[in-house]
PyMOL Python script that loads the backbone (N, CA, C, O; Angstrom):
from pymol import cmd

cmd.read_pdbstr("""\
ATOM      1  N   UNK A   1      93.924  90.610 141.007  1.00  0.00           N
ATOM      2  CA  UNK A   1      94.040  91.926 141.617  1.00  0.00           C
ATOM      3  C   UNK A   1      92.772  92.295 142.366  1.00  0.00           C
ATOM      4  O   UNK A   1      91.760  91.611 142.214  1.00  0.00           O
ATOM      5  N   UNK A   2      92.794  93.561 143.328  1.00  0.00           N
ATOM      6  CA  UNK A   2      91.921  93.740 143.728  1.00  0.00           C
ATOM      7  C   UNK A   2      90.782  95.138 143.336  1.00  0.00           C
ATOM      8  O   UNK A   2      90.176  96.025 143.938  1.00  0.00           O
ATOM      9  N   UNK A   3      90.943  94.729 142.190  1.00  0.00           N
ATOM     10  CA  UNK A   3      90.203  96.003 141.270  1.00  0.00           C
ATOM     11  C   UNK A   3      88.944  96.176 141.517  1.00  0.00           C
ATOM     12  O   UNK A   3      88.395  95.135 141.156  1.00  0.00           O
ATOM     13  N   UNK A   4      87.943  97.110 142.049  1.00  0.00           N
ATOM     14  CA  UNK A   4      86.754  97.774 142.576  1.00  0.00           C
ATOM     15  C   UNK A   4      86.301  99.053 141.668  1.00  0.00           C
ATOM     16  O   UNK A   4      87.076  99.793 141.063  1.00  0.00           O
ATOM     17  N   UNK A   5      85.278  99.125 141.694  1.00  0.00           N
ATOM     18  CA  UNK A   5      84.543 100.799 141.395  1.00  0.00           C
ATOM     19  C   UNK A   5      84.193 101.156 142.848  1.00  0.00           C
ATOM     20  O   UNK A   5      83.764 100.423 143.739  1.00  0.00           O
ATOM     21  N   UNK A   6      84.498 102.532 142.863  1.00  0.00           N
ATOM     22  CA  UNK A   6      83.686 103.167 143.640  1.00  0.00           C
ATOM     23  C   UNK A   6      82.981 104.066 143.194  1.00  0.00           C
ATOM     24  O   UNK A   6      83.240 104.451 142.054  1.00  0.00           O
ATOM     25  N   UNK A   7      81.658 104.813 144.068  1.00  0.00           N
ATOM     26  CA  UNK A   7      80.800 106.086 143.490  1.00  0.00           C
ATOM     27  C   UNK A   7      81.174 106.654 144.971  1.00  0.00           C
ATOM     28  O   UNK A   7      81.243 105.962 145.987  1.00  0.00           O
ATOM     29  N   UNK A   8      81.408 108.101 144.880  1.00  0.00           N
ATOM     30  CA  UNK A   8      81.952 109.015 145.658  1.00  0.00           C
ATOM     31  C   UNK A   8      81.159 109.987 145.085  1.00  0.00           C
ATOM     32  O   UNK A   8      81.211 110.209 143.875  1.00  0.00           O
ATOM     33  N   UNK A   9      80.138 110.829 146.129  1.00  0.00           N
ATOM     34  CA  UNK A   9      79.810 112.367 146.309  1.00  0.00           C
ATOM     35  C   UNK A   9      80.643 113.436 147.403  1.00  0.00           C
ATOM     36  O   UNK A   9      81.223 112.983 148.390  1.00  0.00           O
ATOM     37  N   UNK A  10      80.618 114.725 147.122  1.00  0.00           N
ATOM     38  CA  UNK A  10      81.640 115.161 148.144  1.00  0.00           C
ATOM     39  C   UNK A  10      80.254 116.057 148.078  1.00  0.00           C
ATOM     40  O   UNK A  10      79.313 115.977 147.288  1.00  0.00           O
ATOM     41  N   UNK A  11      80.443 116.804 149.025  1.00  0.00           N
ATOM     42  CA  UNK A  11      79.898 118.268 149.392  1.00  0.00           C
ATOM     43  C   UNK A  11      80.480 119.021 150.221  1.00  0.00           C
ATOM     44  O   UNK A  11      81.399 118.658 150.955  1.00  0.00           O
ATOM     45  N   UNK A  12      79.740 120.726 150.151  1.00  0.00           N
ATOM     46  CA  UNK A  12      80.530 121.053 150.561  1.00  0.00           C
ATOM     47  C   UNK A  12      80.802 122.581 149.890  1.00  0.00           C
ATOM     48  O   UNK A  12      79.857 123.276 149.516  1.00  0.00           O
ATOM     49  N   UNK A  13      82.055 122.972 149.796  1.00  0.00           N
ATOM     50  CA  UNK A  13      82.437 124.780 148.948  1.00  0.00           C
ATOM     51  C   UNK A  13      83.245 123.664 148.142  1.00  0.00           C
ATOM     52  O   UNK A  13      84.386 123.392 148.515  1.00  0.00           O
ATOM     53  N   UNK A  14      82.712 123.049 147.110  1.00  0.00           N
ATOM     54  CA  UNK A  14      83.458 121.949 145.880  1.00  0.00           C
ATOM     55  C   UNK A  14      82.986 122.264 144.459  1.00  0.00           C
ATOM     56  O   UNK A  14      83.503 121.573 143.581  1.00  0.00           O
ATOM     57  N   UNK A  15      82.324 122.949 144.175  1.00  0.00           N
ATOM     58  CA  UNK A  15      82.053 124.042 142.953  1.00  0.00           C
ATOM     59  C   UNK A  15      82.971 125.147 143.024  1.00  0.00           C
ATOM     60  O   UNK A  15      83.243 125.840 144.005  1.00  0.00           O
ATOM     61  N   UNK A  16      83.455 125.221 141.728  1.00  0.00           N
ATOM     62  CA  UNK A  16      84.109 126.876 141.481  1.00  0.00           C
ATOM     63  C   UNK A  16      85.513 126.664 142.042  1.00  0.00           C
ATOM     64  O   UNK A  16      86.278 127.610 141.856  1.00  0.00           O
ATOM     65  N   UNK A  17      86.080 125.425 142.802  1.00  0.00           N
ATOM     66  CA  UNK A  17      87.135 125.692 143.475  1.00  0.00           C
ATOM     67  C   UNK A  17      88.492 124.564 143.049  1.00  0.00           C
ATOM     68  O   UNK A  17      89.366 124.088 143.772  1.00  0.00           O
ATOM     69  N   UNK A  18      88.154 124.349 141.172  1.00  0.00           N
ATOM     70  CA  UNK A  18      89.369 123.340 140.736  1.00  0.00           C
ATOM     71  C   UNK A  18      89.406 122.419 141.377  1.00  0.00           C
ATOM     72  O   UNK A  18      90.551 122.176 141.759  1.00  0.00           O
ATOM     73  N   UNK A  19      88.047 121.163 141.989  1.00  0.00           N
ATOM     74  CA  UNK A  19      88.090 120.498 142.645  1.00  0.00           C
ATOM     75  C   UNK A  19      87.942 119.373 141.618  1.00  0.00           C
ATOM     76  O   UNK A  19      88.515 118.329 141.932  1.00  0.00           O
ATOM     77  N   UNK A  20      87.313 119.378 140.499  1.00  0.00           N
ATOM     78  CA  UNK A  20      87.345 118.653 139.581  1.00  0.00           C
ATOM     79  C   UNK A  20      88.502 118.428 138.704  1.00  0.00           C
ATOM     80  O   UNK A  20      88.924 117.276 138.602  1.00  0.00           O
ATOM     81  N   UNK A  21      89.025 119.311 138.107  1.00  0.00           N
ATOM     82  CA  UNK A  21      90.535 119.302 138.014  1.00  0.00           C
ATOM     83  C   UNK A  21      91.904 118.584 138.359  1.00  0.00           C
ATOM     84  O   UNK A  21      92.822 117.955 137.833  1.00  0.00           O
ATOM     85  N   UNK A  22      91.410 119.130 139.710  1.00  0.00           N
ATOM     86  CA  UNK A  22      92.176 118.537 141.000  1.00  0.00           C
ATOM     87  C   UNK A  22      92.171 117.263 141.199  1.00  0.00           C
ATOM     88  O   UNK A  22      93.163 116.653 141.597  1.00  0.00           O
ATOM     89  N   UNK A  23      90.932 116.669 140.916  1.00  0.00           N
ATOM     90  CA  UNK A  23      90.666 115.142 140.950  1.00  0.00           C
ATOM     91  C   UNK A  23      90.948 114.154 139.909  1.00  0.00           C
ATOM     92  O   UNK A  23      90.980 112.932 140.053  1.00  0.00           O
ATOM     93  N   UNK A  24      91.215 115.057 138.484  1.00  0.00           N
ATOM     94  CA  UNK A  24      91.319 114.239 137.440  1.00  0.00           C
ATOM     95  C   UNK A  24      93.156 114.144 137.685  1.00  0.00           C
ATOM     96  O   UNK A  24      93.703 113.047 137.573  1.00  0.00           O
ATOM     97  N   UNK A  25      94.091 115.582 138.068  1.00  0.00           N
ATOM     98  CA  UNK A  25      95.229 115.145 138.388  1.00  0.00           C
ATOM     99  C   UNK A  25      95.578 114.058 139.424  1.00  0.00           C
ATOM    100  O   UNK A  25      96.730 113.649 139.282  1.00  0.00           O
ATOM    101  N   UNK A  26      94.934 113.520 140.363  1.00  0.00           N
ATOM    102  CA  UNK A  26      95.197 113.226 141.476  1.00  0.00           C
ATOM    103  C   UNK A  26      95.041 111.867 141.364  1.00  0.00           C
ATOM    104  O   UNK A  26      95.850 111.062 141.827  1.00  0.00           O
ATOM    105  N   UNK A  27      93.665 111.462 140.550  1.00  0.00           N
ATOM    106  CA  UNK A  27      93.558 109.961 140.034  1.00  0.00           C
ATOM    107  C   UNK A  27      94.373 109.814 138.990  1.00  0.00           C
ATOM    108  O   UNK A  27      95.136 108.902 139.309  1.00  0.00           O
ATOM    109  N   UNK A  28      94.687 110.257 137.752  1.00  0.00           N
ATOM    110  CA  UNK A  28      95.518 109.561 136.670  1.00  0.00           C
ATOM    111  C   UNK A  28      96.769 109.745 137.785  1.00  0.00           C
ATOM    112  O   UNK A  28      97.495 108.751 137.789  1.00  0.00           O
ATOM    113  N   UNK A  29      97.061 110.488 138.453  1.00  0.00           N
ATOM    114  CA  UNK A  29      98.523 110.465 139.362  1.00  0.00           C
ATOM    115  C   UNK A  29      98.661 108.469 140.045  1.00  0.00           C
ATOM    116  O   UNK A  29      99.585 107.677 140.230  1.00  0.00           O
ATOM    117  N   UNK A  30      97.677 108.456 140.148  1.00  0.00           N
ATOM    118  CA  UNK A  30      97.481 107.207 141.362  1.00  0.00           C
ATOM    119  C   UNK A  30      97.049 105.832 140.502  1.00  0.00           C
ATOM    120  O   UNK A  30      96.985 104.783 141.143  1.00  0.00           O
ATOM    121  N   UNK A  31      96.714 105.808 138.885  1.00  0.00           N
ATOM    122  CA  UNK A  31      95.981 104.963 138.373  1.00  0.00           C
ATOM    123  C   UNK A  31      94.922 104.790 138.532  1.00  0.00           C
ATOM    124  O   UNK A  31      94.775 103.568 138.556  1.00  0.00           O
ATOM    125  N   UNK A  32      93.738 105.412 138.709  1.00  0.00           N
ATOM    126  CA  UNK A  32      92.287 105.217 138.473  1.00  0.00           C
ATOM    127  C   UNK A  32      91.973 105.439 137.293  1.00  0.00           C
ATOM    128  O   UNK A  32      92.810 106.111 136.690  1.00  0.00           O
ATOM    129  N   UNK A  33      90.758 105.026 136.504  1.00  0.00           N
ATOM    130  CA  UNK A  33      90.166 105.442 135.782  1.00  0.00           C
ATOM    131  C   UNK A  33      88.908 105.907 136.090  1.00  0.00           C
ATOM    132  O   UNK A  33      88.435 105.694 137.207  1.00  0.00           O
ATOM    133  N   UNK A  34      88.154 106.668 135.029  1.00  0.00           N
ATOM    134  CA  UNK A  34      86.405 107.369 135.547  1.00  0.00           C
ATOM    135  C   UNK A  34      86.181 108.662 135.255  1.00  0.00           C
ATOM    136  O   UNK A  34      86.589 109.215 134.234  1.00  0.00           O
ATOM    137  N   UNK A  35      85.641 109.095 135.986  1.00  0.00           N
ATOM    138  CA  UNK A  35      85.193 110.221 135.599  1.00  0.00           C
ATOM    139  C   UNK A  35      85.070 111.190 136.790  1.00  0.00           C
ATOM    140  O   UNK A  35      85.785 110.731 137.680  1.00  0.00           O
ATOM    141  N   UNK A  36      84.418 112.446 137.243  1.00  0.00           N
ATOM    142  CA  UNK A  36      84.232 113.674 137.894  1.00  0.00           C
ATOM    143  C   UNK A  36      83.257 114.493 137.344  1.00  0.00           C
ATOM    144  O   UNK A  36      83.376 114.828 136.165  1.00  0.00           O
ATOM    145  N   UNK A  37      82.351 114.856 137.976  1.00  0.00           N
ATOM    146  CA  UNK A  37      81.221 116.094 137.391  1.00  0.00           C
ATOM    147  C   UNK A  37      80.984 116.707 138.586  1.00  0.00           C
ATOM    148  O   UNK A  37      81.408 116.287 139.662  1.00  0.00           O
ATOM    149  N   UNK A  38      80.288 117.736 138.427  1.00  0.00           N
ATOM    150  CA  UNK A  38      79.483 118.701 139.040  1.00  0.00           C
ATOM    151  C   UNK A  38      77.690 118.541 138.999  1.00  0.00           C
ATOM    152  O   UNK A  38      77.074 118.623 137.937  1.00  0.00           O
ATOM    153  N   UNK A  39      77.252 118.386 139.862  1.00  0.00           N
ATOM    154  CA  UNK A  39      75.893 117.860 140.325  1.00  0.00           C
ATOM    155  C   UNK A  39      75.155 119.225 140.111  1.00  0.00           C
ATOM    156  O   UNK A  39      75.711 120.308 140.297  1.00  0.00           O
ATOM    157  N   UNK A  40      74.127 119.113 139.789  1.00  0.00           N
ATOM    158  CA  UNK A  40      73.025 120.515 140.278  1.00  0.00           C
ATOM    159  C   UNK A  40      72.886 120.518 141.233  1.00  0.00           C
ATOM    160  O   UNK A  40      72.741 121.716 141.474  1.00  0.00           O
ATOM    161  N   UNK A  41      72.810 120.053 142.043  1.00  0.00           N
ATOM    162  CA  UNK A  41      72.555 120.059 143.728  1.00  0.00           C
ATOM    163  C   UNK A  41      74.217 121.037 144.510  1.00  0.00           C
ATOM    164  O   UNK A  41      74.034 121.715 145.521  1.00  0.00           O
ATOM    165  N   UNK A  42      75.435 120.967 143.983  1.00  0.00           N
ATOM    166  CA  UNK A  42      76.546 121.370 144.308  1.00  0.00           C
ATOM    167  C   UNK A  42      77.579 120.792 144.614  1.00  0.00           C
ATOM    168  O   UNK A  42      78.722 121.218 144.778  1.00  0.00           O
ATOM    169  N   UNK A  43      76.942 119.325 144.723  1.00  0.00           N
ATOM    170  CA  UNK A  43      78.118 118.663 145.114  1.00  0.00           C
ATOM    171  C   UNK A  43      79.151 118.071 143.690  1.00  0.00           C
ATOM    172  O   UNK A  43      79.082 118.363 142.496  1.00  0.00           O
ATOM    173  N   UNK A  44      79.959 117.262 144.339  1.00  0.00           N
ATOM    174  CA  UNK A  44      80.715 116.622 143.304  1.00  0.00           C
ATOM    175  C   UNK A  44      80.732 115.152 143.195  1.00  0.00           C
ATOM    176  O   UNK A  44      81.338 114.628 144.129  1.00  0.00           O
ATOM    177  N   UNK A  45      80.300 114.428 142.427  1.00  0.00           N
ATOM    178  CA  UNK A  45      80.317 113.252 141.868  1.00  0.00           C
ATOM    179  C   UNK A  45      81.558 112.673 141.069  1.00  0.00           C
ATOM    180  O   UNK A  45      82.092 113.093 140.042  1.00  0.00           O
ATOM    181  N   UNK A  46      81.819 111.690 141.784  1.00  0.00           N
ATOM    182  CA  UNK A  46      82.905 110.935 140.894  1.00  0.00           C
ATOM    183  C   UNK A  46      82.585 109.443 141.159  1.00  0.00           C
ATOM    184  O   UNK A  46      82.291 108.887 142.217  1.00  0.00           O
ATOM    185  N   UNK A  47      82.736 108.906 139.801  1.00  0.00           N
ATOM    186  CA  UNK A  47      83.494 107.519 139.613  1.00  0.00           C
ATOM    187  C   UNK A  47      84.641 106.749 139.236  1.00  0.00           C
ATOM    188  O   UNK A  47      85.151 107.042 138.155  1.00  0.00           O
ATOM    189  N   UNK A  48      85.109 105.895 139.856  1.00  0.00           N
ATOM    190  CA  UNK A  48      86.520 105.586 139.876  1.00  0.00           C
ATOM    191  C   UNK A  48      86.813 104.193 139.745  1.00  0.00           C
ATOM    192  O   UNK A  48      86.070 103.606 140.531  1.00  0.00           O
ATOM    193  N   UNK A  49      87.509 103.414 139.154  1.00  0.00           N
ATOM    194  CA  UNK A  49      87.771 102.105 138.943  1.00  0.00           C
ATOM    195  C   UNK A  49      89.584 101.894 139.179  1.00  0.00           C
ATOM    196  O   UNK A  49      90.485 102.354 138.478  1.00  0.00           O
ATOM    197  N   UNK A  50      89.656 101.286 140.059  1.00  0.00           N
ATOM    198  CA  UNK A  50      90.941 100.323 140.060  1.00  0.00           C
ATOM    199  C   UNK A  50      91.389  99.757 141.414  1.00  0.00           C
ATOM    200  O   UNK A  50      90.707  98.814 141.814  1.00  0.00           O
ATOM    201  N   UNK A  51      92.348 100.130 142.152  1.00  0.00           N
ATOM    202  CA  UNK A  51      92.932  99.104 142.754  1.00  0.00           C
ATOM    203  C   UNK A  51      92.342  99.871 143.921  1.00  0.00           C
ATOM    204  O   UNK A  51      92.263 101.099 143.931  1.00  0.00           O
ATOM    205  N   UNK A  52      91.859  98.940 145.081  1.00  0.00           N
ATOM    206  CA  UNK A  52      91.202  99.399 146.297  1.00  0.00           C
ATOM    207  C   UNK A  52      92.043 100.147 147.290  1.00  0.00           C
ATOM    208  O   UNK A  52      91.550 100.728 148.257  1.00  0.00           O
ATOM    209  N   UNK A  53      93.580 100.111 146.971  1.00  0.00           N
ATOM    210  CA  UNK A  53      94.545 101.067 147.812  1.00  0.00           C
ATOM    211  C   UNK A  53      94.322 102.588 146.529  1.00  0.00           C
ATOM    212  O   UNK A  53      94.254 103.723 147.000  1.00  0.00           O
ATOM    213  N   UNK A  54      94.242 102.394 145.125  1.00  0.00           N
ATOM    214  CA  UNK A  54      94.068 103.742 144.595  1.00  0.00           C
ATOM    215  C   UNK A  54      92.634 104.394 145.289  1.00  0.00           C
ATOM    216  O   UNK A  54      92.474 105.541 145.706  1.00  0.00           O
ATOM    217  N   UNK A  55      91.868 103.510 145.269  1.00  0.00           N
ATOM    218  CA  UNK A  55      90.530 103.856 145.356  1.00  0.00           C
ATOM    219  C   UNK A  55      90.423 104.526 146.830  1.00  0.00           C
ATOM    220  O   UNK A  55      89.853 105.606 146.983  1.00  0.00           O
ATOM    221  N   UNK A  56      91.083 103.725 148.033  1.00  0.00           N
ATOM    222  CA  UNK A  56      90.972 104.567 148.967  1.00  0.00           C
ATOM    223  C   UNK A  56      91.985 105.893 149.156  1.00  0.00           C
ATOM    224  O   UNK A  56      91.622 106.600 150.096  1.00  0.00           O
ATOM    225  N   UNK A  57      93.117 106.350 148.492  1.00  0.00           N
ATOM    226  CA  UNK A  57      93.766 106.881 148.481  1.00  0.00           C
ATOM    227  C   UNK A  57      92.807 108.274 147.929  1.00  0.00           C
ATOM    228  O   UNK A  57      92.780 109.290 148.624  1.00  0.00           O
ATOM    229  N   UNK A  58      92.338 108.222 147.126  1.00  0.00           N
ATOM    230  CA  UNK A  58      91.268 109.069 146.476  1.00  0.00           C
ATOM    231  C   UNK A  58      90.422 109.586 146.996  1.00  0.00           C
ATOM    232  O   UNK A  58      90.164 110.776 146.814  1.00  0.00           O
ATOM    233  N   UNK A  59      89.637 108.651 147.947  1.00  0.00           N
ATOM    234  CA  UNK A  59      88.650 109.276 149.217  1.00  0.00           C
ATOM    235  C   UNK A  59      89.492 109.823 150.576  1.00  0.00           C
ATOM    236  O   UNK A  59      89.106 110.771 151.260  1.00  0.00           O
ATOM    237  N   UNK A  60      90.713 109.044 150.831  1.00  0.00           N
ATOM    238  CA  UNK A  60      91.130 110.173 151.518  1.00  0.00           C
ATOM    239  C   UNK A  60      91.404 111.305 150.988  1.00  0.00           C
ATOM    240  O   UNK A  60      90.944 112.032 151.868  1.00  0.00           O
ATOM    241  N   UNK A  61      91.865 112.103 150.097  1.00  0.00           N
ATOM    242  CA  UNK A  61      92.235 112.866 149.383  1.00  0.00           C
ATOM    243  C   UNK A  61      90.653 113.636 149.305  1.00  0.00           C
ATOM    244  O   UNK A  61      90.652 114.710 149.907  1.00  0.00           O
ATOM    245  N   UNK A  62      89.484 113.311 148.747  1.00  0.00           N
ATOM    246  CA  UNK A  62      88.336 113.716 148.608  1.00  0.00           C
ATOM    247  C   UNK A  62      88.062 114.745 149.907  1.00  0.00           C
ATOM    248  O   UNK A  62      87.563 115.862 149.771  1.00  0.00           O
ATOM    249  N   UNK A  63      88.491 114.152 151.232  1.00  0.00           N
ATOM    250  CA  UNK A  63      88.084 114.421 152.696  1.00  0.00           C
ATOM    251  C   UNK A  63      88.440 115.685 152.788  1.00  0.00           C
ATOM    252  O   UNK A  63      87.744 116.392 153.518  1.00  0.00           O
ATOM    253  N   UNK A  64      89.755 116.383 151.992  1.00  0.00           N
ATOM    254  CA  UNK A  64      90.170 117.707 152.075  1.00  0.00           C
ATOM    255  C   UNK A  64      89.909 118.299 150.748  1.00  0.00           C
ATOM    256  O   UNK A  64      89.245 119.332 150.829  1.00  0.00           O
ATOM    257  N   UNK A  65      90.237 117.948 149.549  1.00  0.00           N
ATOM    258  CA  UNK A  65      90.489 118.250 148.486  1.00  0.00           C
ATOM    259  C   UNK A  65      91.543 119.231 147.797  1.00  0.00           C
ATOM    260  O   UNK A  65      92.754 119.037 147.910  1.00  0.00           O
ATOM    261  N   UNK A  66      90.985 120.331 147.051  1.00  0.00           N
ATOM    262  CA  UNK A  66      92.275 121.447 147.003  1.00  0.00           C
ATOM    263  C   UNK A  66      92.452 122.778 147.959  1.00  0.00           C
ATOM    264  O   UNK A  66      91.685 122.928 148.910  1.00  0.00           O
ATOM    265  N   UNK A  67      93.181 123.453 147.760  1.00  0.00           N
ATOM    266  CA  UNK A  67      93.254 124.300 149.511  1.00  0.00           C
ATOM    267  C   UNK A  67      92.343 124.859 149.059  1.00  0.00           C
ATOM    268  O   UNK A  67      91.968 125.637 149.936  1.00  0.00           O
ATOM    269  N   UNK A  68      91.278 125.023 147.579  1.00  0.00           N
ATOM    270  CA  UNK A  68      90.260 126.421 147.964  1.00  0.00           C
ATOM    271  C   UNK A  68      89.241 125.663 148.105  1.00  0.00           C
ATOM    272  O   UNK A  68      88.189 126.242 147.836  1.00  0.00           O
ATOM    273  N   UNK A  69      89.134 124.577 148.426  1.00  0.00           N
ATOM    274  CA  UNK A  69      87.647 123.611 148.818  1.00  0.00           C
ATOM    275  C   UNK A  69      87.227 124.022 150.210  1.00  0.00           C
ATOM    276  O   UNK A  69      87.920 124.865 150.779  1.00  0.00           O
ATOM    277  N   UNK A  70      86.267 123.566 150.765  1.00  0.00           N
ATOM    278  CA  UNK A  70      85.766 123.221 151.867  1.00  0.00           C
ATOM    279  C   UNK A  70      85.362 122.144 152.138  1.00  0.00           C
ATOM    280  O   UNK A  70      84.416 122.634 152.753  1.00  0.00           O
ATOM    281  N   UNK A  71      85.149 120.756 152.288  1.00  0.00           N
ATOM    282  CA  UNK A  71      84.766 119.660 152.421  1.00  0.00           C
ATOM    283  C   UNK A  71      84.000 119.168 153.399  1.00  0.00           C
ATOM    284  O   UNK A  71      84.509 118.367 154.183  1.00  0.00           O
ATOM    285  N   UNK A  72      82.799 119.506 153.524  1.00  0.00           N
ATOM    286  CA  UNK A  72      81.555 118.864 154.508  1.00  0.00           C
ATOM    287  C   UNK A  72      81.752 117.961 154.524  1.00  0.00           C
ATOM    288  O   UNK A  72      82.380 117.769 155.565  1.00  0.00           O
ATOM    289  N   UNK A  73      81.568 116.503 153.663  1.00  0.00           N
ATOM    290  CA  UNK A  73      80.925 115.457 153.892  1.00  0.00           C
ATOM    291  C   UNK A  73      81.712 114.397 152.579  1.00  0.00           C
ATOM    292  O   UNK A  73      81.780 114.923 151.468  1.00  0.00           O
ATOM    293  N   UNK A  74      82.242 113.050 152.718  1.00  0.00           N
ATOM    294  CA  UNK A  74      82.444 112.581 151.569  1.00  0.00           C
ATOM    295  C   UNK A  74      81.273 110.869 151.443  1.00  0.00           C
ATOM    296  O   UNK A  74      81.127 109.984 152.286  1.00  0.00           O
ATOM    297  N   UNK A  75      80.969 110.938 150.755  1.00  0.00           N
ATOM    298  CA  UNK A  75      79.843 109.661 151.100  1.00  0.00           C
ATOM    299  C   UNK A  75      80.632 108.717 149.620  1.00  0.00           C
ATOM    300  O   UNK A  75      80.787 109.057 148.447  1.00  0.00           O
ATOM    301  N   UNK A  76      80.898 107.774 150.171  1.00  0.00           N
ATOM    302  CA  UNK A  76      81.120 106.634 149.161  1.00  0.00           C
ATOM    303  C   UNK A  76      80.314 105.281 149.093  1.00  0.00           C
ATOM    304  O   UNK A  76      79.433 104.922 149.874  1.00  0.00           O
ATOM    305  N   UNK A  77      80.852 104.530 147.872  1.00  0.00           N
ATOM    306  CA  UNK A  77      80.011 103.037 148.078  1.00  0.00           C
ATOM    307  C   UNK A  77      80.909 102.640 147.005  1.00  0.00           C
ATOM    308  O   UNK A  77      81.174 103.185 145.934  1.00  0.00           O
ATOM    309  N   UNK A  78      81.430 101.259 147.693  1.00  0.00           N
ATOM    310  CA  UNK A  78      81.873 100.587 146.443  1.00  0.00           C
ATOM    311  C   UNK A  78      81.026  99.822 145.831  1.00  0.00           C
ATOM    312  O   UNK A  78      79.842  99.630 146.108  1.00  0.00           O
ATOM    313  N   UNK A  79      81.819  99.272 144.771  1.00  0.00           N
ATOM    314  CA  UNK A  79      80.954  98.587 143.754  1.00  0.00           C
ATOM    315  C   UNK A  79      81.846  97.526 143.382  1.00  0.00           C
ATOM    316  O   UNK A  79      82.913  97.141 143.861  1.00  0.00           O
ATOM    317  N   UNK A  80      80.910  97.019 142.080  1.00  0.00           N
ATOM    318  CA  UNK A  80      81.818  95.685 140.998  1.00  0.00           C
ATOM    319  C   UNK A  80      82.226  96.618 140.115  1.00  0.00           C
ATOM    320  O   UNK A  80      81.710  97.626 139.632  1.00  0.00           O
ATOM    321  N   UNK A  81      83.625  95.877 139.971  1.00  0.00           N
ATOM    322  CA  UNK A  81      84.784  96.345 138.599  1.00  0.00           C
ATOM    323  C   UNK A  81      84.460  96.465 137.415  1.00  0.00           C
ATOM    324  O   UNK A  81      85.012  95.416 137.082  1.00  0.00           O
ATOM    325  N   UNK A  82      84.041  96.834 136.480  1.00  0.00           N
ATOM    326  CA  UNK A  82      83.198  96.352 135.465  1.00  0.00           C
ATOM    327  C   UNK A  82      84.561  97.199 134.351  1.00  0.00           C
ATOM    328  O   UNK A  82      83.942  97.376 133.302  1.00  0.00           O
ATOM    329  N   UNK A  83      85.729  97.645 134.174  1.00  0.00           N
ATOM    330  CA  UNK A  83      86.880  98.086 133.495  1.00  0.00           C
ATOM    331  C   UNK A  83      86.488  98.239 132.097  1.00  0.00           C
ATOM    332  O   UNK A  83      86.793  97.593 131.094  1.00  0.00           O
ATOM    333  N   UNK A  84      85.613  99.422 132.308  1.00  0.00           N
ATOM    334  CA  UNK A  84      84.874 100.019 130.900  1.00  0.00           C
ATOM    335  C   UNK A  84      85.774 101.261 130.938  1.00  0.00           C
ATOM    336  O   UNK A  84      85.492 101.636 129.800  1.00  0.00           O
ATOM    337  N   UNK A  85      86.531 102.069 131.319  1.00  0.00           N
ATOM    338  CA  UNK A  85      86.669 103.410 131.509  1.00  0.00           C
ATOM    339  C   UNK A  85      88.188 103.242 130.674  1.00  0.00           C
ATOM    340  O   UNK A  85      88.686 102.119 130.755  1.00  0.00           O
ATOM    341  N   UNK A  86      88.791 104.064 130.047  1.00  0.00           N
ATOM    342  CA  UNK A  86      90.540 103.938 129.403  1.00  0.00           C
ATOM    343  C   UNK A  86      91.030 105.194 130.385  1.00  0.00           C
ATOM    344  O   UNK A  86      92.233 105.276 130.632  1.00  0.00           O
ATOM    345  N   UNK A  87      90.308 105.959 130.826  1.00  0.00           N
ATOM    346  CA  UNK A  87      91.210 107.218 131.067  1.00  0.00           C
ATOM    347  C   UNK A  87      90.406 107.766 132.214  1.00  0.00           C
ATOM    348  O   UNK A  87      89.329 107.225 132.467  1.00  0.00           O
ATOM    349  N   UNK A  88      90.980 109.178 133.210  1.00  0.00           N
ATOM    350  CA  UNK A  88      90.009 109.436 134.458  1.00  0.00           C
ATOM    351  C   UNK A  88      89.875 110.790 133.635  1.00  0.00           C
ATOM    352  O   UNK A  88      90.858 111.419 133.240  1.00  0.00           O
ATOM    353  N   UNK A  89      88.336 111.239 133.381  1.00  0.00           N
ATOM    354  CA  UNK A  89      87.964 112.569 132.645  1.00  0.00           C
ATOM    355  C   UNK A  89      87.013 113.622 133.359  1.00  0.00           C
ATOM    356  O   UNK A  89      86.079 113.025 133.893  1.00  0.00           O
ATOM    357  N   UNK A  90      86.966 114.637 133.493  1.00  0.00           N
ATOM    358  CA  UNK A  90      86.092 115.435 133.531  1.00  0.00           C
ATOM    359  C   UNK A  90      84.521 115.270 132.726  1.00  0.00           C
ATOM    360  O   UNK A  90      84.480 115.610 131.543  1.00  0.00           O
ATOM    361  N   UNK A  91      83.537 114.865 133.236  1.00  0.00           N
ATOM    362  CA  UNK A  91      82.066 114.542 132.625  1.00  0.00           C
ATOM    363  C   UNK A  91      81.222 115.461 132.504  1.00  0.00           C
ATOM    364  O   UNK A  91      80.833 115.942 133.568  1.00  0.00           O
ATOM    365  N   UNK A  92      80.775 115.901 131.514  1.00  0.00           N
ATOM    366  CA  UNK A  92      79.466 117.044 132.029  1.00  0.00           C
ATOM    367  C   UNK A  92      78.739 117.037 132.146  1.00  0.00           C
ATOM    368  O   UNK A  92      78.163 118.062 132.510  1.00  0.00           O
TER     369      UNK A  92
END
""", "prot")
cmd.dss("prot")
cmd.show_as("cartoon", "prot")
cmd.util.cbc("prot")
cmd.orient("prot")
């Protein structure tokens, strides 16, 4: 298979606006596993593991997010698979 991690920051109006939420429905919807937090800086951080069509499906999705987001900027990087994660969670 073609199983990948990615690390994804968003920025942006992505605090306060169920964007994290939003992301944990949207990946277990699609099969990812990982995680989602909230940065001190404001943005949003996520990591994600699985199939490189989930994985990009996710960053498109990131590009808008939920209707009360605003979405500046999405910066990604993939990575190696390393399938440590069982579930996609909210991190704090």
């Amino acid at each position: 298979m073609d199983e990948l991690r990615v690390h994804i920051v968003v920025t942006g109006l992505v605090q306060g606006v169920f964007f994290r939420a939003s992301t944990v429905e949207v990946a277990n919807r699609i099969g990812l596993t990982g995680w989602v937090r909230n940065t001190q800086e404001g943005s949003v951080e996520i990591v994600a593991e699985g199939t490189k069509k989930a994985a990009d499906e996710l960053i498109r999705w990131c590009g808008t997010g939920p209707d009360t987001a605003r979405v500046d900027k999405v910066e990604t990087a993939y990575e190696t698979y390393r399938g440590i994660f069982r579930d996609f969670r909210v991190e704090a």
